[in-house]
C-alpha positions as CSV (number, residue, x, y, z in Angstrom):
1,X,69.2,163.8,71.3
2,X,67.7,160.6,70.8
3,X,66.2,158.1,73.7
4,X,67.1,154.5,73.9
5,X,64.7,152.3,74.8
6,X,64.9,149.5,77.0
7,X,63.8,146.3,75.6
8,X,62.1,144.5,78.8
9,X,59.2,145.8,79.9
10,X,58.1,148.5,82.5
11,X,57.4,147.3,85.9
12,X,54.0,148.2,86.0
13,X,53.5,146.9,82.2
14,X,53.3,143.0,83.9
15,X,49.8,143.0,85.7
16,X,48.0,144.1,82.4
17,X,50.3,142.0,80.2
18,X,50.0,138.9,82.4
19,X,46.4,139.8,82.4
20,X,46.1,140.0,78.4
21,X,47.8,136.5,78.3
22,X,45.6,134.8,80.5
23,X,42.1,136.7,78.6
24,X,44.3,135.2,75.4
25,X,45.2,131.5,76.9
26,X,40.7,131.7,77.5
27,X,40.0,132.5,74.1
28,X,42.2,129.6,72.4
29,X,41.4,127.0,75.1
30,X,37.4,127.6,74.6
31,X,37.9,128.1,70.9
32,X,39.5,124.7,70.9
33,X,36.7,123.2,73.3
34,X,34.1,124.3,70.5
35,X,35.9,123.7,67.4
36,X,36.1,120.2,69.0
37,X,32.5,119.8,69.8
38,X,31.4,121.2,66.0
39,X,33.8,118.5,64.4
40,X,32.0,115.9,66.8
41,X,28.7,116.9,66.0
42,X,29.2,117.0,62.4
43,X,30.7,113.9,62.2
44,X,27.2,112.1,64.1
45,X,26.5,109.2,65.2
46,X,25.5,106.1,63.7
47,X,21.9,106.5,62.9
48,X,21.1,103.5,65.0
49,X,22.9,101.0,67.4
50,X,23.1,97.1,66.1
51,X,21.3,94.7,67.9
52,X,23.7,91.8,68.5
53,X,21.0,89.7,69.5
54,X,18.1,90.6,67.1
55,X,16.9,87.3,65.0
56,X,18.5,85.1,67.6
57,X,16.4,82.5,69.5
58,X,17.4,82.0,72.5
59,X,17.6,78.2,74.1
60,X,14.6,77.8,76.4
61,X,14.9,75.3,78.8
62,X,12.8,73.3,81.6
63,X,15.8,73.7,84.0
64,X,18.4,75.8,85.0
65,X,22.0,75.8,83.3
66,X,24.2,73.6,85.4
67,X,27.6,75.4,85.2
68,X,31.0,73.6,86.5
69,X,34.3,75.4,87.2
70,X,37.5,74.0,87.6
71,X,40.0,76.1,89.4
72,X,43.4,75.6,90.0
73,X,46.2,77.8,92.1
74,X,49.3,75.8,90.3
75,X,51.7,77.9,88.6
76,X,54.1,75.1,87.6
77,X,51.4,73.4,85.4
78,X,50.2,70.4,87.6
79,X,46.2,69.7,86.4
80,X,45.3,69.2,90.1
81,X,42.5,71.1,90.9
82,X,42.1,73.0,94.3
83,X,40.4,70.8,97.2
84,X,41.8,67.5,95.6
């Protein structure tokens, strides 16, 4: 006589299988995480960061910079500035 099988899986089959999954699920996520890191390491950085300043002279002045705003609160498009 021959035995059929059942295709799920035994009852006590799930902790070790659920188990195995999770141990699997840790190896591709942290595989992933360094495969990443390598390909941004190897890749580098730019040797060095541009200056955007560098060679620029910079005003000097006997006096502070005097700086006006003009604000306005209109939303239909009247130039009438707040406080006026």
């Amino acid at each position: 006589m021959s035995t059929i099988k059942s295709a799920s899986p035994a009852p006590d089959d799930a902790p070790s299988r659920a188990k195995r999954e999770l141990v699997l699920l840790a190896v591709a996520v942290l595989a992933f995480v360094g495969l990443s890191v390598g390909a941004l390491v190897l890749m580098g950085r730019p040797p060095t960061v541009r200056d955007p300043l560098k060679g620029v002279a910079l005003p000097v002045g006997e006096r502070p910079l005097a700086l006006t705003l003009v604000h306005t609160n209109d939303t239909w498009g009247y130039l009438e500035v707040c406080g006026g």
